[in-house]
VEXDREN-2710 file (C-alpha; in Angstrom, 1 decimal):
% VEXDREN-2710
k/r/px/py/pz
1/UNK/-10.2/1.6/40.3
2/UNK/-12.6/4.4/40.0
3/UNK/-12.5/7.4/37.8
4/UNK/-12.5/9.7/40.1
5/UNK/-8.6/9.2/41.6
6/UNK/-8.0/10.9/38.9
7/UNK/-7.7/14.8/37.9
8/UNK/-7.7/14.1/34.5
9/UNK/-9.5/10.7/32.8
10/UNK/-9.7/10.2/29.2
11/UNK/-10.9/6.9/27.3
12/UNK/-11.0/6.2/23.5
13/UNK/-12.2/10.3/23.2
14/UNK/-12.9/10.7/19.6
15/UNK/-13.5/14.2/18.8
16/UNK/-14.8/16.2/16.1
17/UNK/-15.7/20.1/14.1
18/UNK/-19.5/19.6/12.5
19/UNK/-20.2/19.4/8.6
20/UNK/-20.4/23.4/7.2
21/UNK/-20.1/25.3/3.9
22/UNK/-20.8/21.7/2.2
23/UNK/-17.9/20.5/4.2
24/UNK/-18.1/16.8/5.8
25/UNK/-17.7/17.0/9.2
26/UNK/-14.1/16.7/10.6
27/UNK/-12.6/14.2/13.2
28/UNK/-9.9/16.2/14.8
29/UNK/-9.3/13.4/17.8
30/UNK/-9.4/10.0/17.5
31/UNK/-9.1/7.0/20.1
32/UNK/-7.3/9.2/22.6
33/UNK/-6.8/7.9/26.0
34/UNK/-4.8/8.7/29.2
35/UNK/-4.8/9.7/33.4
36/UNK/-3.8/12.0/35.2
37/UNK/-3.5/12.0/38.8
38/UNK/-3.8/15.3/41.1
39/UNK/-0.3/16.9/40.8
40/UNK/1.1/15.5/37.2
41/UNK/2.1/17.6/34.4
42/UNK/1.6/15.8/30.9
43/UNK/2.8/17.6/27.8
44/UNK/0.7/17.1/24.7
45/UNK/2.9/17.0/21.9
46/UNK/2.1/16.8/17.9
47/UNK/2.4/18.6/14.6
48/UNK/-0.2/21.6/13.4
49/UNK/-3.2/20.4/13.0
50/UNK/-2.7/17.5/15.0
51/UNK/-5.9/17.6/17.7
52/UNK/-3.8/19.4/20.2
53/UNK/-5.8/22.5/20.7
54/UNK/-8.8/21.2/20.4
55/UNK/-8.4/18.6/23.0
56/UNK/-7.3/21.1/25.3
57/UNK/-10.2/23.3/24.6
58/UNK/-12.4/20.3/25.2
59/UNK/-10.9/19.3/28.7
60/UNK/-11.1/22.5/29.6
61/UNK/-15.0/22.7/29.7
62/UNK/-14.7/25.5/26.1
63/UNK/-15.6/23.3/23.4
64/UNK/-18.6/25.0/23.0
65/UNK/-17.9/28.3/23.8
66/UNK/-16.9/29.6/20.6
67/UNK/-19.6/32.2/18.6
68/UNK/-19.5/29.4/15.2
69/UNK/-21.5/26.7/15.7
70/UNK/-18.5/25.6/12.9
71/UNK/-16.0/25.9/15.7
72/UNK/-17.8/24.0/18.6
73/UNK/-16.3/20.7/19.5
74/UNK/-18.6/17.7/19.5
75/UNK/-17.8/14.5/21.3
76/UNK/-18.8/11.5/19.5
77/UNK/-16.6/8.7/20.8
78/UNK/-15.0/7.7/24.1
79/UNK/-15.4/9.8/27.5
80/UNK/-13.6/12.3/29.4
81/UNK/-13.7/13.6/33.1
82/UNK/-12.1/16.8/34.3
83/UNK/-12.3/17.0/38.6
84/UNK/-15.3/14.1/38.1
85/UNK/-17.2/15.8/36.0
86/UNK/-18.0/14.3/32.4
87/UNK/-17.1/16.9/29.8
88/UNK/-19.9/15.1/27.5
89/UNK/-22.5/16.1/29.7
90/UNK/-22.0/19.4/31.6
91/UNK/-25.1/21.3/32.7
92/UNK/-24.9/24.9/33.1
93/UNK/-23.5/25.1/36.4
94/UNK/-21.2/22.5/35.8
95/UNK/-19.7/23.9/33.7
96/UNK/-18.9/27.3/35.6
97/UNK/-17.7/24.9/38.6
98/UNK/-15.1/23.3/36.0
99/UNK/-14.2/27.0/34.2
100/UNK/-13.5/28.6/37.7
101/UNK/-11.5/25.6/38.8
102/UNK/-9.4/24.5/35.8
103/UNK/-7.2/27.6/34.9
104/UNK/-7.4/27.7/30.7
105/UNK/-4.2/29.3/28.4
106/UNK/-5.4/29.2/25.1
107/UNK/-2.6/29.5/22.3
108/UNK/-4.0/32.8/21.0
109/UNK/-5.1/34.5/24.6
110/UNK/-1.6/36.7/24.6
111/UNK/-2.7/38.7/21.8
112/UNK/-6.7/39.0/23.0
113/UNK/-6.0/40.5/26.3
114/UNK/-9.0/43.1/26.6
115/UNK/-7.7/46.6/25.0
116/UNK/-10.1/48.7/27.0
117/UNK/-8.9/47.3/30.4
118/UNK/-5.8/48.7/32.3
119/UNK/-3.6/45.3/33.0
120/UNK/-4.7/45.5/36.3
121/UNK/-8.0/45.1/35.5
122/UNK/-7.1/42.0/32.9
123/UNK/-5.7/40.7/35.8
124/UNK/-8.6/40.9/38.5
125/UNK/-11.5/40.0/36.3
126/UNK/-11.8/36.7/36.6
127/UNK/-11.8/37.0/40.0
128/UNK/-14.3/40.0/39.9
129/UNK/-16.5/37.5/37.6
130/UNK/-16.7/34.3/39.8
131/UNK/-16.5/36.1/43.2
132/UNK/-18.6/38.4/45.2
133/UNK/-16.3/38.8/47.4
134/UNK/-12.6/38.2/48.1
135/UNK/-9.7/38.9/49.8
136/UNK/-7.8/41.9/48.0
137/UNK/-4.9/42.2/49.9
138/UNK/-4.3/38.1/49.4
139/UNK/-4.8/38.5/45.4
140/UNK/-2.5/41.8/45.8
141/UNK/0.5/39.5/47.0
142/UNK/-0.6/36.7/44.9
143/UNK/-0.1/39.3/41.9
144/UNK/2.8/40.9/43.1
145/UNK/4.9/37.6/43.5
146/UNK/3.9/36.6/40.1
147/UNK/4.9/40.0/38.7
148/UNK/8.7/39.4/40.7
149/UNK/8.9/35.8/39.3
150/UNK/7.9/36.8/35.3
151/UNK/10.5/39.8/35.9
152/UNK/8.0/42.8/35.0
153/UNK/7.7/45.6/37.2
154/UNK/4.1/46.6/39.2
155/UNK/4.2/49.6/37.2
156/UNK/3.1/47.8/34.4
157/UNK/-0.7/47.4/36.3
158/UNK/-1.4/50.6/35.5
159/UNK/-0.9/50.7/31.7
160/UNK/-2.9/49.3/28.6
161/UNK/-2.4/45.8/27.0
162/UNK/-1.4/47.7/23.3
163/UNK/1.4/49.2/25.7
164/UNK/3.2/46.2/26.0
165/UNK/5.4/44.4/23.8
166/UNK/4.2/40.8/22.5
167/UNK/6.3/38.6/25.4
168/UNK/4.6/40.5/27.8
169/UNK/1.4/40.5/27.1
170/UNK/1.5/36.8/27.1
171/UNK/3.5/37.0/30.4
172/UNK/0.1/38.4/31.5
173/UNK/-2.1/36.3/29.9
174/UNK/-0.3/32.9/31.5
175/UNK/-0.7/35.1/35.0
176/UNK/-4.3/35.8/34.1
177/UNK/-4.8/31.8/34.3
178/UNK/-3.7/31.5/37.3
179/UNK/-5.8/34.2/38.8
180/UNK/-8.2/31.7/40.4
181/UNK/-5.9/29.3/41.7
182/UNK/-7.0/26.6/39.7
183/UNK/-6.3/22.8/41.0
184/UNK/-5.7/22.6/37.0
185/UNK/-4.0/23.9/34.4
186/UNK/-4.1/23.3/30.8
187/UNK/-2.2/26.0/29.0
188/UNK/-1.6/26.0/25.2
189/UNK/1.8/27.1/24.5
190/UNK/3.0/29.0/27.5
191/UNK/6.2/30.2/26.2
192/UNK/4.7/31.5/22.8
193/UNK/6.1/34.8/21.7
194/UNK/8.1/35.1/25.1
195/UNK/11.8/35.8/24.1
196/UNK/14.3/32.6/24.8
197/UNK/16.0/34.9/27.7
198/UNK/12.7/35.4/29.3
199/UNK/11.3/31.6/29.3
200/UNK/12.7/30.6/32.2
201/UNK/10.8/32.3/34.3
202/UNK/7.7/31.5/32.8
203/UNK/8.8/27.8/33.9
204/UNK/9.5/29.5/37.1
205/UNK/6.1/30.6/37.9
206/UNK/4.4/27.4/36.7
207/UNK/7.1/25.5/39.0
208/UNK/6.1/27.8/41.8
209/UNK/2.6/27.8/41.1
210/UNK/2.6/23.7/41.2
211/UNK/4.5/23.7/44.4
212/UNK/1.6/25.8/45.8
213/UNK/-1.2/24.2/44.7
214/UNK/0.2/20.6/44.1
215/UNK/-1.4/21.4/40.2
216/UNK/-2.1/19.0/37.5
217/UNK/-1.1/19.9/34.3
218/UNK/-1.5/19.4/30.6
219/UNK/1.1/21.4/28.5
220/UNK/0.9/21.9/25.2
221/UNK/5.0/23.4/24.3
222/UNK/7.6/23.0/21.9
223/UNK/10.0/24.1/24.1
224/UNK/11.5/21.1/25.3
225/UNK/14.4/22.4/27.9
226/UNK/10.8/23.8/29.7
227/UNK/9.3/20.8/29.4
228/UNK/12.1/18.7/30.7
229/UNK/11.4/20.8/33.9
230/UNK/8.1/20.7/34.0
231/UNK/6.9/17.4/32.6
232/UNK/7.0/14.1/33.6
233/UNK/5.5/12.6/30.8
234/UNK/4.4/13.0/27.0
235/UNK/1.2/12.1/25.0
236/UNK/2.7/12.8/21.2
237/UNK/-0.5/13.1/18.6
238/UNK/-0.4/13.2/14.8
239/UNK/-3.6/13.3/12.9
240/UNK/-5.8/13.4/15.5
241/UNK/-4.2/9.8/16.7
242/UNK/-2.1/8.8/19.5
243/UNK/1.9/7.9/18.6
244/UNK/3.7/7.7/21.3
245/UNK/3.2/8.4/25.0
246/UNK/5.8/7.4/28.1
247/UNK/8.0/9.1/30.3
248/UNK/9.9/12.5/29.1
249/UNK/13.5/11.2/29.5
250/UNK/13.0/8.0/27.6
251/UNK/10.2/8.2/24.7
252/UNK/12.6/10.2/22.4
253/UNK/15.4/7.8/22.8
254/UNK/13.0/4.7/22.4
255/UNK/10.6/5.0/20.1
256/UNK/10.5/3.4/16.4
257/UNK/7.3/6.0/15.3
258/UNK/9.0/7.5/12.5
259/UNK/7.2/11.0/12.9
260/UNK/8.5/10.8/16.9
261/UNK/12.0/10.3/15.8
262/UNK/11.6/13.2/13.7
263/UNK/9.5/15.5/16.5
264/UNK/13.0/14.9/18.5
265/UNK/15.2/15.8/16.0
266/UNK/13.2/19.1/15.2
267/UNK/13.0/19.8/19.4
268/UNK/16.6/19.3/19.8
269/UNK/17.3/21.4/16.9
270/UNK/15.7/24.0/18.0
271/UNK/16.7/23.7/21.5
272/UNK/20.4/23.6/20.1
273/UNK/19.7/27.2/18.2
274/UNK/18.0/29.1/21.6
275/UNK/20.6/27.7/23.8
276/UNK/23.1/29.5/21.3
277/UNK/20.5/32.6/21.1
278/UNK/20.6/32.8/25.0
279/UNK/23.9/32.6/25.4
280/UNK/25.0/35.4/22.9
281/UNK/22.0/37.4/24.7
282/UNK/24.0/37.3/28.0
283/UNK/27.8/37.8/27.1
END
């Protein structure tokens, strides 16, 4: 069995934020493994704080990117692989190849669309920056059925990100991750800020956009009636650590963990009190 069958490898990845302001340094991830094959959809589940983000953000080739040398992830345990490539050791150029090919939703990217760039221009300039050239009427349809599935009207290309409401602006900012055609995704909170009667459609586009590109997937979401449709199965962190992982349908029902009994019970809560929300919404 080689690594490279899979999308997505992870082994024993222990994470961690460097020592600053007399601060020791912090282990965010610990022991963390899993696979994914081309075409799966995991959902990484866990409390604030948990390693979630930061996981994602390393898998996704930005652990580094951020201005704070604070803030940049260091790997200092374990191994992962993204498309073959080993996330501890990315050169320059790999890391553009794994940027351009693994589409990247951070939690916060809703609210940091670029204010001085019509949403048309949000929309095109990743394709703008990895491409010399392109085929503009195949990104035009490729925008316009994303527009029709999220419900927003082409009108909206032509007006400015502090325009929009909240839900829509992260409507775009899931679109914008897609703008490449990534063979991955890894999208932190999707559905964050989107209002329960407009959810489904983000689920919509990422069914759509799966059937497309037969996408792998790792979703960070709390909203468990879209992750029952998206997500076969669930990687559930606290502290940085690994408590429970298994198949969607069954690792609620099954599990002893304490805190996963309790992550069910808060998921079906809330699930109970949007269903109820959606439903007054529409009669």
């Amino acid at each position: 069995m080689t690594e490279n069958k899979y999308e997505i490898s992870v082994s024993d990845l222990t994470l961690e934020y460097p020592p600053h302001d007399g601060a020791r340094a912090h282990t965010a991830v610990h022991g963390v493994s899993f696979n994914l094959v081309p075409g799966a959809v995991l959902a990484l589940l866990g409390e604030s704080g948990s390693g979630k983000s930061t996981l994602a953000r390393t898998l996704a080739g930005r652990g580094q990117d951020a201005q704070s040398k604070s803030d940049r992830v260091r790997i200092v345990g374990g191994s992962a692989t993204v498309r073959s490539l080993n996330i501890a050791s990315l050169n320059r150029k790999q890391r553009t190849i794994l940027q351009r090919e693994v589409g990247y939703l951070a939690q916060d990217d809703g609210a940091k669309l670029p204010p001085e760039l019509t949403i048309a221009d949000v929309l095109m300039q990743p394709v703008r920056e990895n491409f010399k050239r392109y085929d503009a009427t195949r990104v035009g349809q490729f925008v316009t059925e994303m527009f029709d599935i999220v419900q927003l009207p082409l009108t909206m290309l032509q007006k400015m990100p502090h325009e929009l409401s909240k839900g829509q602006r992260q409507r775009i900012a899931v679109m914008r991750s897609l703008m490449l055609e990534p063979h991955t995704l890894i999208a932190d909170e999707p559905t964050i800020g989107i209002d329960v009667t407009a959810r489904p459609a983000i689920v919509e586009l990422l069914k759509w956009f799966s059937a497309r590109r037969t996408t792998t997937m790792l979703l960070i979401c709390h909203d468990i009636t879209a992750l029952e449709q998206l997500a076969e199965e669930v990687l559930i962190l606290q502290q940085g650590q690994t408590v429970g992982a298994g198949n969607i349908n069954t690792i609620f029902r099954e599990s002893e963990h304490r805190y996963v009994q309790q992550l069910a019970a808060a998921l079906r809560a809330t699930a109970y009190d949007e269903s109820a929300e959606r439903k007054l919404a529409t009669d």
